[in-house]
C-alpha positions as CSV (number, residue, x, y, z in Angstrom):
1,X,-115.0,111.5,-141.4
2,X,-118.6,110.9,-140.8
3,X,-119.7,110.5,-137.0
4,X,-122.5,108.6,-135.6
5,X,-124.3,108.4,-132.4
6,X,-123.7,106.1,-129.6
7,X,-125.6,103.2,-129.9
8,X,-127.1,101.8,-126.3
9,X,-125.0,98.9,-126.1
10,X,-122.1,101.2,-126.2
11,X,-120.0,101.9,-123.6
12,X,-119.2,105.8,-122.5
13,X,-115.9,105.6,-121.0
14,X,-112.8,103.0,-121.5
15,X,-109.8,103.3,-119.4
16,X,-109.3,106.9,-118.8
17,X,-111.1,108.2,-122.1
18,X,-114.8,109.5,-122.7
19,X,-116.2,108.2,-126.0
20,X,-118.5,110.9,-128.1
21,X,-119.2,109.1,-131.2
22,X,-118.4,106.2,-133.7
23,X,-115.9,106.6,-136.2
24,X,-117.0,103.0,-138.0
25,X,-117.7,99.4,-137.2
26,X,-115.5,96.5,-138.6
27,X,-114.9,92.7,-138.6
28,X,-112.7,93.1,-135.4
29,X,-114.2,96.1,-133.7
30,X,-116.0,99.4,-133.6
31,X,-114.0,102.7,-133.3
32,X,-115.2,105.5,-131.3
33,X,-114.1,109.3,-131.4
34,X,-112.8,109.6,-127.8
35,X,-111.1,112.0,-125.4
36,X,-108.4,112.6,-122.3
37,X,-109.0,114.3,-119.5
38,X,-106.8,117.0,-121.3
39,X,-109.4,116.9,-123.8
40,X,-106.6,115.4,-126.5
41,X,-108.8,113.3,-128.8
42,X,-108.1,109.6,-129.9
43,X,-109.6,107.2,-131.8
44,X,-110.6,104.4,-129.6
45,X,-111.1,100.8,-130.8
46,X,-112.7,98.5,-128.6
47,X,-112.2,94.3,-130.1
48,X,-115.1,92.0,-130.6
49,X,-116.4,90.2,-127.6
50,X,-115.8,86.6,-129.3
51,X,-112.2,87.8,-130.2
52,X,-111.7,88.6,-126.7
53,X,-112.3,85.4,-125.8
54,X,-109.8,84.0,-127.9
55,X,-106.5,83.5,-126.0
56,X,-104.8,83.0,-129.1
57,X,-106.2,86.4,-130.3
58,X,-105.6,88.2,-127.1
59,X,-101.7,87.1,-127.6
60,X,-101.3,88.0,-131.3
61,X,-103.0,91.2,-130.5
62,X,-100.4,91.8,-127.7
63,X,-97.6,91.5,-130.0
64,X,-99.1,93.8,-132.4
65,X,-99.8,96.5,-130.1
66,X,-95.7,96.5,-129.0
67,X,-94.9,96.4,-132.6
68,X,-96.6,99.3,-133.3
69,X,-95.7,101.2,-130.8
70,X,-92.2,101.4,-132.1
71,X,-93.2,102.5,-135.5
72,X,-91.7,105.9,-136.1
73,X,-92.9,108.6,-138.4
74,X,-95.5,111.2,-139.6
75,X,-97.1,109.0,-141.8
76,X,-99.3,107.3,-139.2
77,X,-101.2,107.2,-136.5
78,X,-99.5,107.3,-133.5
79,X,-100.9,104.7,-131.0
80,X,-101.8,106.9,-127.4
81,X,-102.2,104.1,-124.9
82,X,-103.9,100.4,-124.7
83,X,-105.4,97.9,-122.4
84,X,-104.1,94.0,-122.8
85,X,-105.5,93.0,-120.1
86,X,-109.2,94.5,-120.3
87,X,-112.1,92.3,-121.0
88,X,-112.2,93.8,-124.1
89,X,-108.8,94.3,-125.0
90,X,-108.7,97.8,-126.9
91,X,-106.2,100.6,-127.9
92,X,-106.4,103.9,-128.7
93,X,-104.6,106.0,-131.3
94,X,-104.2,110.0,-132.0
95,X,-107.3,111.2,-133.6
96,X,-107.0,112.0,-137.4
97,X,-109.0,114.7,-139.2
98,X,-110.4,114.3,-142.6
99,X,-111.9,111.5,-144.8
100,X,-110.8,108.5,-145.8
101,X,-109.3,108.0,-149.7
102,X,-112.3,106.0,-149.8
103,X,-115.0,108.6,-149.0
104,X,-113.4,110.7,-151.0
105,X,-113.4,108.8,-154.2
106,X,-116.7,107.9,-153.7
107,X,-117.7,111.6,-153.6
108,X,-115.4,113.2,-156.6
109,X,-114.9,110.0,-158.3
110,X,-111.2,108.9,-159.5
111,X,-107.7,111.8,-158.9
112,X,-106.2,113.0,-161.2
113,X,-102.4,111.2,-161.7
114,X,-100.4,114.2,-159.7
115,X,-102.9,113.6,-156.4
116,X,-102.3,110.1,-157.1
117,X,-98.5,110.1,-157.2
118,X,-98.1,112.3,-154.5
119,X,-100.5,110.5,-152.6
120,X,-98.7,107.3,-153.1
121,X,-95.4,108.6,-152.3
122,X,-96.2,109.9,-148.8
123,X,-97.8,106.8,-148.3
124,X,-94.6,104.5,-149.6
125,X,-92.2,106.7,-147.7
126,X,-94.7,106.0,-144.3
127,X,-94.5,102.1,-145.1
128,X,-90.8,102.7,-144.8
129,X,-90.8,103.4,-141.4
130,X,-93.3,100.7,-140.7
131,X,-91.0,97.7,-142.4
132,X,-88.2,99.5,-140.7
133,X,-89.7,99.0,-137.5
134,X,-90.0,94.6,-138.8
135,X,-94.0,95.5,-139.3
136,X,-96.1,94.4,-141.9
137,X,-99.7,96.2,-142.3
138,X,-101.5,93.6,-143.9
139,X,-104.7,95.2,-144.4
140,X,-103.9,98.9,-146.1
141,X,-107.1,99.7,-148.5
142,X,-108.7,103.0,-149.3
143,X,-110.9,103.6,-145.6
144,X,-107.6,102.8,-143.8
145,X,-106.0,105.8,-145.3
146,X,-106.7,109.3,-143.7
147,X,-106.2,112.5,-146.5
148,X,-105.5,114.9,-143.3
149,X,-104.3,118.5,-143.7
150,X,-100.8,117.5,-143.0
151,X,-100.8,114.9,-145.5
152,X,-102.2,111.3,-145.9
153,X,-101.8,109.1,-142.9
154,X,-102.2,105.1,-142.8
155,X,-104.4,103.9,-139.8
156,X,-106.0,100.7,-138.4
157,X,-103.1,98.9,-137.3
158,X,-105.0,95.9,-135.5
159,X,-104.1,93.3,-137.7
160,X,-100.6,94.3,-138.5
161,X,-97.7,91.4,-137.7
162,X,-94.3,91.0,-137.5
163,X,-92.2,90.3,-140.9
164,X,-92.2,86.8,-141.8
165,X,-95.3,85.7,-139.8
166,X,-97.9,84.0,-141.7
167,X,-101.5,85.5,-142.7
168,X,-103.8,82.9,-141.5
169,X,-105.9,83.6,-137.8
170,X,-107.8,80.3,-139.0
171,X,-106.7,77.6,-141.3
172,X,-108.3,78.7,-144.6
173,X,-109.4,81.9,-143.1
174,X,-107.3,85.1,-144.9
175,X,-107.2,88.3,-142.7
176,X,-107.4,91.3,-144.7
177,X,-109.8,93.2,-147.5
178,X,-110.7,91.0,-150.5
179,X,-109.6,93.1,-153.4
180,X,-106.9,94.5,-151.8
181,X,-104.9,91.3,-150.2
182,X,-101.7,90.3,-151.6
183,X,-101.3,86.7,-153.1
184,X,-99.3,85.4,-150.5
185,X,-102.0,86.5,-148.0
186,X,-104.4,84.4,-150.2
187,X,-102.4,81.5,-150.0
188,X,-101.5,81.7,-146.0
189,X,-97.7,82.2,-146.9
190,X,-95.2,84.8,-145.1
191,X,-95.9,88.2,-144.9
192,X,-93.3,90.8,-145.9
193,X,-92.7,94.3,-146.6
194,X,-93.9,93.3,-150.2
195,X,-97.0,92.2,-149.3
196,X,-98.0,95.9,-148.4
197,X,-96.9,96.8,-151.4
198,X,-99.1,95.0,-153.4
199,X,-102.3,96.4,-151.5
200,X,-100.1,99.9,-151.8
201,X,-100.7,99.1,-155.6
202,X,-104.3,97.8,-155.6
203,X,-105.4,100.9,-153.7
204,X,-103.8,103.7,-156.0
205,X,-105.3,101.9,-158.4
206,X,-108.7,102.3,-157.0
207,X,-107.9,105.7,-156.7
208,X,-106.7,106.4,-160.2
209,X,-109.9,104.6,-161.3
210,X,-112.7,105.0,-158.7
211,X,-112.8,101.0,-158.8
212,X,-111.1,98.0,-158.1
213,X,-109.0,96.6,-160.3
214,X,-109.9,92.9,-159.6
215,X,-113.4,94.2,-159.9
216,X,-116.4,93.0,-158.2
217,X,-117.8,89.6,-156.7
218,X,-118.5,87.5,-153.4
219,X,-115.5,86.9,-151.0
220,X,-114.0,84.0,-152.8
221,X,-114.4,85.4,-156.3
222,X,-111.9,88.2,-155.3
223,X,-109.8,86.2,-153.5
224,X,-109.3,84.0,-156.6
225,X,-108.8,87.1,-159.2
226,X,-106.4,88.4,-157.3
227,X,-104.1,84.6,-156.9
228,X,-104.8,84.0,-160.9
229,X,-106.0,86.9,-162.9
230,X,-104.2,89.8,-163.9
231,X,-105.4,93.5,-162.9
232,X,-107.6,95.6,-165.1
233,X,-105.7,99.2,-165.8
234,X,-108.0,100.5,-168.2
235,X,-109.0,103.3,-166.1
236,X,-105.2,104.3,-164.7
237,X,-103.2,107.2,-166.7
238,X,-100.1,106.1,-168.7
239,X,-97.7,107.9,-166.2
240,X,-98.6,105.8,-163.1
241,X,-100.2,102.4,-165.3
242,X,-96.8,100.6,-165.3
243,X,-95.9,101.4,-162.0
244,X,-98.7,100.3,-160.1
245,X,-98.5,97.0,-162.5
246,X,-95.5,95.9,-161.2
247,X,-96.5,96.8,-157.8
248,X,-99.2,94.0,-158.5
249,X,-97.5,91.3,-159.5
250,X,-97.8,88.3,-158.2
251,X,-94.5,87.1,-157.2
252,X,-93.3,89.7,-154.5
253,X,-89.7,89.7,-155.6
254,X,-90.8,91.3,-158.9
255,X,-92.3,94.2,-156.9
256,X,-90.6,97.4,-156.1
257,X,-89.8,97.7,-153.5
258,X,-91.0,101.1,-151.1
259,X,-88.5,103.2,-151.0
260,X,-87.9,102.6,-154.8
261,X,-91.9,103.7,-155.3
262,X,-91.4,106.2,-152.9
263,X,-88.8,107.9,-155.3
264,X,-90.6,107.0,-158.7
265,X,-93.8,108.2,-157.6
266,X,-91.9,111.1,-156.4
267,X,-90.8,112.2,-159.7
268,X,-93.9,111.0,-161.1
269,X,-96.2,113.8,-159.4
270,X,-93.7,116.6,-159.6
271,X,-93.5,115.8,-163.6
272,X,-97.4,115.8,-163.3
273,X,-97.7,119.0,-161.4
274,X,-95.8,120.7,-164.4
275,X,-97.6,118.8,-167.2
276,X,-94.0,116.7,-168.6
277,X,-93.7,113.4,-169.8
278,X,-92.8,110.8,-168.0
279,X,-90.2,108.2,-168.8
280,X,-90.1,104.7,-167.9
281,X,-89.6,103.7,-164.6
282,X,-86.2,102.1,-163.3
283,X,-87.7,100.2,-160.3
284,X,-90.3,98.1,-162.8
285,X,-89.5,94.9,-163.3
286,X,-92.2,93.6,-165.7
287,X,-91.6,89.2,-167.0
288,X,-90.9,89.3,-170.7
289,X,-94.4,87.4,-171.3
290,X,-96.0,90.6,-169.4
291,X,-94.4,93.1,-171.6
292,X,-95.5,91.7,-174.4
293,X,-99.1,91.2,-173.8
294,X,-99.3,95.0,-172.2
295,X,-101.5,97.5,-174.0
296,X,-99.7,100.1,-175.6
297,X,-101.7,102.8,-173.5
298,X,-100.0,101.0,-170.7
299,X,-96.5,101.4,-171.3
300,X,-94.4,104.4,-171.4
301,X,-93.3,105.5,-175.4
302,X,-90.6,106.9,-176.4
303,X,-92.2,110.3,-177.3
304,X,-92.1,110.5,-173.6
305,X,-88.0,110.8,-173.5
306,X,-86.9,113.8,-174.9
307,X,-84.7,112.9,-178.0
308,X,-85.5,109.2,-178.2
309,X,-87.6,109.4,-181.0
310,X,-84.6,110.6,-183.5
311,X,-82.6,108.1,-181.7
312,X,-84.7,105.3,-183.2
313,X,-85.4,106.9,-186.4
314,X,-81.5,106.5,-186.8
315,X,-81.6,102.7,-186.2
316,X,-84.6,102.2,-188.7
317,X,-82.7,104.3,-191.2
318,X,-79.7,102.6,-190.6
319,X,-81.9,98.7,-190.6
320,X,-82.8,99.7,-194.5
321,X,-84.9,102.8,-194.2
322,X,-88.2,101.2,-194.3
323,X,-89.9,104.1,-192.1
324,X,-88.6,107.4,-194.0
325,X,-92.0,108.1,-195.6
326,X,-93.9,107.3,-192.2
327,X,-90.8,109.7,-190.5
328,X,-91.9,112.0,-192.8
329,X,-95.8,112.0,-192.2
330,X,-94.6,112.4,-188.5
331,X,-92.7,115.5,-188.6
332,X,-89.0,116.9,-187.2
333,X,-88.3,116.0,-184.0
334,X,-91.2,113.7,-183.2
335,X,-91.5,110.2,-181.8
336,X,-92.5,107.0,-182.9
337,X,-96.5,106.5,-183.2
338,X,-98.4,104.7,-180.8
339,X,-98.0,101.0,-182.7
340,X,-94.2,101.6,-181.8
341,X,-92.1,99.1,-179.3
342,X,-91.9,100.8,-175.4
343,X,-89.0,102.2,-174.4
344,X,-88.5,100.1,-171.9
345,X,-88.0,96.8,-174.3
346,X,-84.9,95.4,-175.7
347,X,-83.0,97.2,-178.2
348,X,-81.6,95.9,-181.5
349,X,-77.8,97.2,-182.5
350,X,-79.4,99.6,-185.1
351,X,-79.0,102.4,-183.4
352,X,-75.0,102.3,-182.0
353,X,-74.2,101.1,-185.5
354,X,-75.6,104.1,-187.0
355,X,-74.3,106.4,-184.6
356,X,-70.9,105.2,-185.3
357,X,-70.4,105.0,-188.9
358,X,-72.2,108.7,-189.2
359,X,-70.6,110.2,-186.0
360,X,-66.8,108.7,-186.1
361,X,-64.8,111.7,-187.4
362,X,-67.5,113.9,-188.7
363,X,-68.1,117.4,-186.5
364,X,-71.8,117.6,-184.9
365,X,-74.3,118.6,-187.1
366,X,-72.7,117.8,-189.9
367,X,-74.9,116.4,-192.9
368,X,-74.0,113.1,-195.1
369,X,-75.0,112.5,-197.9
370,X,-77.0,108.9,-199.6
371,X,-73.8,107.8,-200.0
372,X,-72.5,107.8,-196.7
373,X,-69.5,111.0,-197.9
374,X,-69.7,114.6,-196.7
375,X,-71.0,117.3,-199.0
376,X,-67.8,119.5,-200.8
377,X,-67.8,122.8,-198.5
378,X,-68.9,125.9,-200.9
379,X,-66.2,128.0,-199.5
380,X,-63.7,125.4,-200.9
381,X,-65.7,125.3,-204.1
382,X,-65.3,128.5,-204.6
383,X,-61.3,128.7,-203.8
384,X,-60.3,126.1,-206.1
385,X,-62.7,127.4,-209.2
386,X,-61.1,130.9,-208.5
387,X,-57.6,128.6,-208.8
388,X,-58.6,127.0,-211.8
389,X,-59.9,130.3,-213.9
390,X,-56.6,131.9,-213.1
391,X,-54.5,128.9,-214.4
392,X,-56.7,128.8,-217.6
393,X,-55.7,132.4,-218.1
394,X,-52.6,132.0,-217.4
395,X,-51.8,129.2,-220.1
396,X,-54.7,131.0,-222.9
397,X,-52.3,134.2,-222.2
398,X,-49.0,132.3,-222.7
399,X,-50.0,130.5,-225.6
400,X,-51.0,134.0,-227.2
401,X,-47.8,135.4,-226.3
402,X,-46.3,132.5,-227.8
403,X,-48.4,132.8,-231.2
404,X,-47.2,136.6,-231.0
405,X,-43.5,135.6,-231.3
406,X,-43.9,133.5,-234.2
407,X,-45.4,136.2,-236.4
């Protein structure tokens, strides 16, 4: 994390810790690298002087700080001590090493899917704990996530609130990052746990891609992309595109929710890792209209399930066999090309209709022929031809014998 000097307006010591550096300025605050007396180091944010001043701030801002202190786990920063009553209000949390998801984007450019997915998953199964303790983040983006040595940790709790609450400070004023707010924020409705899912989803995104996916603009351009428009994936890999779509929609009850994405991304990275495919995820829940206006690249295929491929093939052959020559070009034992229908969409009867006129009383890997009947088994070819020479001799002898007598 990149360190600057003290500036001269800054102070040296709050409450019983010495401040070094700052860690970064933002619209609430600036955050200094500071120490105990033990010389256990914090990271110390000291609030606005205007907010300060604000008794409605100054009470919100109580609420959040006992909120957070009952969050619970090692994906975040654990909050050391704070000061309510200063004339600065500030608080101070345990000091993380390591840059921000940000910085490091912006100096290697976009992960690759497995850091992505394994990113994401610590991070979901951290935002358990947090909703588990009835706190919503509200502003999680790239800078407010910490890649440490012990994993990623979420930080900057200062505008986190209570599930349910609503997102305005200001009527028509939306706290949070443009880009990375949730629709509801936009709008000033309720907060919940799904509302940090969303911004879960826009910032693995940015990390997939090295760029937003609402792109670019002024304050209110954002804010409107992200109400009306839908997200640009062209960047994201296959495994993780569907995923992180769903975590972006725009209704919250059609995202996962995080310990589902905990789980998915889970298996995502560890399939990844080992170079498999990846099937479809359960937890999606994508609107008919949005499946069908998906790019293919986007979806999961069925070449990505093991075995699903043939299973299709046998509904097309058992349709009318219109796609045995391109079954052909294809090879044994591969899937459908990439103009084929995603796994995850509604299947036709083809394929249980097949199954159980060709399976029903027939051994595994047994062959039918056009006609729908078994081919004869040699050995019993052979066995009754053996039969029917010996009755032909039989009869050609006694007919000779019979001849015989007569002369």
């Amino acid at each position: 994390m990149a360190m600057m000097r003290l500036r001269r307006e800054d102070p040296r010591i709050v409450g019983s810790f010495r401040l070094h550096r700052r860690l970064g300025a933002g619209g609430m605050g600036v955050v200094y690298l500071g120490s105990d007396r033990r010389g256990q180091r914090v990271a110390l944010k000291v609030i606005r002087p205007d907010l300060a001043e604000d008794q409605e701030f100054r009470s919100r801002f109580a609420r959040e700080v006992s909120a957070a202190r009952r969050i619970r786990g090692g994906c975040t920063a654990r909050l050391v001590a704070a000061d309510l009553e200063a004339e600065r209000p500030w608080f101070a949390t345990q000091y993380v090493p390591g840059p921000s998801l940000h910085d490091r984007v912006a100096e290697e450019g976009a992960l690759r899917a497995a850091d992505v997915a394994s990113i994401g998953a610590a991070l979901s199964e951290g935002l358990v704990a947090v909703h588990e303790a009835g706190v919503v983040h509200r502003d999680l983006k790239p800078s407010n996530i910490l890649l440490s040595p012990k994993g990623p940790r979420i930080i900057d709790f200062g505008i986190a609130w209570a599930t349910g609450a609503s997102t305005l400070t200001h009527v028509g004023t939306a706290v949070g990052s443009p880009g990375f707010l949730a629709p509801e924020q936009v709008r000033g409705a309720a907060v919940t746990p799904a509302t940090d899912v969303f911004s879960l989803g826009a910032t693995l995104a940015y990390a997939a891609m090295a760029d937003s996916p609402f792109g670019h603009g002024s304050s209110e351009v954002m804010l409107y992309r992200v109400v009306h428009e839908e997200p640009q994936l062209h960047g994201v890999p296959d495994a993780l595109a569907p995923l992180i779509r769903a975590c972006l929609a725009k209704d919250p009850e059609d995202r996962p929710s995080t310990l589902q994405l905990s789980m998915r991304l889970k298996e995502i990275a560890a399939r990844e890792a080992q170079g498999l495919p990846v099937s479809r995820p359960p937890v999606q829940r994508e609107r008919a209209e949005e499946r069908n206006t998906v790019r293919p690249t986007e979806r999961y295929t069925e070449r990505d399930v093991p075995g699903r491929g043939q299973e299709r093939g046998a509904a097309e052959r058992g349709a009318g066999g219109g796609e045995r020559g391109s079954e052909r070009d294809r090879g044994p034992g591969r899937g459908p090309g990439p103009s084929s229908r995603p796994s995850g969409g509604p299947r036709t009867g083809g394929s249980r209709g097949t199954q159980s006129r060709t399976g029903a009383g027939t051994r595994p890997g047994a062959r039918t022929t056009s006609t729908g009947r078994r081919p004869a088994n040699p050995r019993l070819l052979r066995q009754r031809l053996f039969v029917f020479v010996v009755v032909t001799l039989v009869v050609a002898l006694g007919i000779a014998a019979a001849q015989a007598l007569q002369g």
